[in-house]
Structures are given as C-alpha cells and as structure tokens.
N, C-alpha and C positions, 0 to 999 in steps of 0.2 A: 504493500500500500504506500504511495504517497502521502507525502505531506508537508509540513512549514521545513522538515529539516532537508528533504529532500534535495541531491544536487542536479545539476543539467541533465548529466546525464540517466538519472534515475527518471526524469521526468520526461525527456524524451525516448525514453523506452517505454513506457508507461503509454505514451502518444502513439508510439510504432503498433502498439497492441488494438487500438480502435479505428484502426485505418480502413476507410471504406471507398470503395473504386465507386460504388454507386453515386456515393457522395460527392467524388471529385467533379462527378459527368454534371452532377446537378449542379456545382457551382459554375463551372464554368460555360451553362447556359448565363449566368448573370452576370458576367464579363468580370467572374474572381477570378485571377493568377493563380493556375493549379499547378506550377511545374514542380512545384518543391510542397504541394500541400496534401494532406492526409486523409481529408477528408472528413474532419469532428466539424460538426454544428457548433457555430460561437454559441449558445446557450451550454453546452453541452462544456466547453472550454473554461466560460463563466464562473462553473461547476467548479472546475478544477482551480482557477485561479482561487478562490474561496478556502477549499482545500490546502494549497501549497501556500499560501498568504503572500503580502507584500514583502520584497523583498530586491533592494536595488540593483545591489549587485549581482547578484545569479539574473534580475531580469535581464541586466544590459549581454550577459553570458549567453540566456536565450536567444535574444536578439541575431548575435553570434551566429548561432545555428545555419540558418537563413529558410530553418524550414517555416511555414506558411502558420503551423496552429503554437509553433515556440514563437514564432514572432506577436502573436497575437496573445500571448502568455505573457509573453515580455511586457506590451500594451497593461496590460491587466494589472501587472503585480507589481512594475515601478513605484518609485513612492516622486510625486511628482514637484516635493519641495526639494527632493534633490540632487532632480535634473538639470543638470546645466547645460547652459547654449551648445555648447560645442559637443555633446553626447545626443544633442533633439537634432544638429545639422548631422552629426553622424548619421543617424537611423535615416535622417530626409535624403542624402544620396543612394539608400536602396530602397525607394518609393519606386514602386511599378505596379500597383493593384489600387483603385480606390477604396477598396475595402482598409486593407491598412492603413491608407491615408486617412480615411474620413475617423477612424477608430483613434490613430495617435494623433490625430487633432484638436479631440478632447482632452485627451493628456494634458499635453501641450499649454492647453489652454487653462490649467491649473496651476501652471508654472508660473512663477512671479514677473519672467522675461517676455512674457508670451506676444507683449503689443510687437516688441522689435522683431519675433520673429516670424507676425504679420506680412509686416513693411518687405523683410530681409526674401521671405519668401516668393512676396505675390512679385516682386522684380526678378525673379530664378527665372528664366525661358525655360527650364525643363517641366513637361505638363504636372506631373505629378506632385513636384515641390509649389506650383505655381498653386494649381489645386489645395494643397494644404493650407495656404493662406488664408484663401476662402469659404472652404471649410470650418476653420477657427472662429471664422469670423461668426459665421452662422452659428455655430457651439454656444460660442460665448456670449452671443443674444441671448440663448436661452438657458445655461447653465450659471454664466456669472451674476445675477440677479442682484448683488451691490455693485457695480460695474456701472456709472452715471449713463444715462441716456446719449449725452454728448459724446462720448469716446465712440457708440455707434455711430452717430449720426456723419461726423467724422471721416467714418471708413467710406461713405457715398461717394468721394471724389476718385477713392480707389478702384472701389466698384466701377464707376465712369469710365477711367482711364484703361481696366483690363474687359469692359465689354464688345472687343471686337476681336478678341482672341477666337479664334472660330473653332478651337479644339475640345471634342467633346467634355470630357472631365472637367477643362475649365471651365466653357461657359456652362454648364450645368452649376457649378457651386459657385460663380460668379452669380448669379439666377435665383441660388438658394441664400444665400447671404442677402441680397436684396430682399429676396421677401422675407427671411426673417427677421431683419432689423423692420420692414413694414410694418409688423405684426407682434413687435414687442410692446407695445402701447402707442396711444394716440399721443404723443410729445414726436415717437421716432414713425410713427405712417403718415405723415404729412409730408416732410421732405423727402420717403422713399417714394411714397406714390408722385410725387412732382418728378422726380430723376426716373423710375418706371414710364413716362408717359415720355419725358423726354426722349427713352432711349429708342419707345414705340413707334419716334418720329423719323427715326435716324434713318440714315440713306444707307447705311452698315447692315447686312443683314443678319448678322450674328447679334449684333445691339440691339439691333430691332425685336429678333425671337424673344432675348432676353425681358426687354423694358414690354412687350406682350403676355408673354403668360404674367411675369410678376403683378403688372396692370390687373388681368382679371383677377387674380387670386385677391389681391389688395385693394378688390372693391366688390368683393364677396361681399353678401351681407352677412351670413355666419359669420363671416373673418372683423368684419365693422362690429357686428354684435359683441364679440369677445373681447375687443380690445379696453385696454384700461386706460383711465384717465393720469 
C-alpha cells in the first residue's frame, strides 16, 4: 500500500499496476497527451494524491518522471507556498497537453508570484506556456476571491493584445478568461462585456470568435441573474 511515506518510485509502480489501454483511447478522443500516460481517471488520481499527501519535494521528483498520471501527482501534492519561479518555469517548458496546463494553473495561481508569471507567460510564443497564462487568469477569477476586482479588470488589455492568436488552446483560454472575469460580478462585467463587443467588431477573425461567444455568454440572463453586486 501507499502512502505519505511513500517514495517515487513506490508510487509509480503503484500507477504501472492501474494502467488501462481503454482509458488511454478515451483520452485521447479529448485531445489529452497519451504518449507517456497510463490511463487513471484524475478522480481516481485525486484519490491517491489524498493518500500519499502533500509533499514538495518527491512532487517536483514526480514531475521528473515525465509520465502523464506522476505529473498530475506532482500537480496535486506540491505545496504551493513553496514553489518558486524558476521550478513553475521549469515544469512550463514541458507543457504539451492542456490538461496539464489548465491543472498547474491552479497551482500556480496559489503561489505568491503568480501575477508575474501571468505577464512572463502570456509573452512565451510557445502555445502551451502562452495558454497557461490564460488559464491563471480564468482560475484566479474564481478561486482567488480576496484578489481586488481591479487586478482582473486589468488583465482586459492583455486579453486584447493576445486575441488574434489564432491557435487553438490559446484563443480558447484567451475566451475563457474573458468570460470569467465577465462573470465575477457586476464591478468586472461591464468592462469585459465592453472589450467582448469590441472584439465582436474586429476585422481579426480569431478576435472576432472570441469577443462573440464571450458576448453571448455575458449577456445571458442566467449569467446577469447571478452576478453580484
């Protein structure tokens, strides 16, 4: 059995035993990175992170690995007060799955450093570090809840500036970061639904997509209904 004491390697043997080829086929209908993965359900993962507890150093070990459910281990069991810059840029040069990305993005976003490695990020040309930034940002709308309104509002010019990236992952979380700052309350859906409509105008058709669906979603009235003052 695993557990807190557990090292690397006990744990990715432990992994090698729940390996399911079915599972790999079904992720990788949903555009997960299966070359190095096992095939556990992150619920199933969840599980085990709970099990083998937080633990910084053995995660950054998982990490290591480069397999798909130890990296997602790793995600889990970090302790994220003492992650530093230069270990969150480490793990960001082998970003090539949005699953990972959107997953250590939340991390990330618990980290004291996290605005800079916004900024550090969404200027990366590589999609998937570019993607991270965006992700955060969308996270941290809804996760950081003492986090001033302003710090999102803020990110809008960023948004702006990366809305004609035309690569998938990007403008997807380019998209998603917009409407989640929309949709954190009525102080931040004023000025995303103004820059949504802008971008619905643009002659760019990747801004355009964007600043359209965000548009409808941020003027849902479910989505009006819910918002707080």
């Amino acid at each position: 059995m695993i557990g807190p004491s557990s090292d690397v390697a006990e744990i990715v043997a432990h992994l090698e035993t729940l390996r399911s080829e079915e599972n790999i086929s079904g992720m990788a209908r949903f555009g997960i990175v299966t070359e190095t993965a096992l095939g556990i359900s992150n619920p199933d993962l969840q599980k085990i992170a709970r099990t083998i507890k937080r633990d910084h150093g053995r995660a950054l070990a998982l990490w290591r690995t480069g397999i798909r459910e130890a990296r997602m281990l790793a995600i889990y069991t970090a302790d994220p007060a003492a992650l530093t810059p230069a270990e969150a840029r480490a793990w960001s040069e082998d970003f090539a799955s949005w699953e990972i990305v959107d997953t250590a993005a939340d991390l990330f976003t618990e980290a004291p450093f996290w605005r800079e490695l916004i900024d550090e990020f969404a200027g990366d040309g590589r999609e998937f570090v570019r993607r991270t930034a965006f992700a955060m940002i969308a996270g941290a709308v809804v996760h950081n809840k003492q986090e001033p309104d302003a710090t999102f509002i803020a990110y809008l010019p960023l948004i702006e500036a990366y809305s004609t990236d035309p690569r998938n992952f990007v403008k997807k979380a380019v998209n998603w970061a917009l409407r989640n700052i929309g949709k954190r309350n009525r102080t931040c859906h004023a000025p995303a639904l103004a820059l949504s409509e802008k971008l619905a105008a643009s002659i760019d058709k990747t801004a355009r997509w964007i600043g359209k669906d965000a548009v409808r979603e941020l003027s849902n009235e479910k989505v009006l209904a819910r918002l707080k003052s």
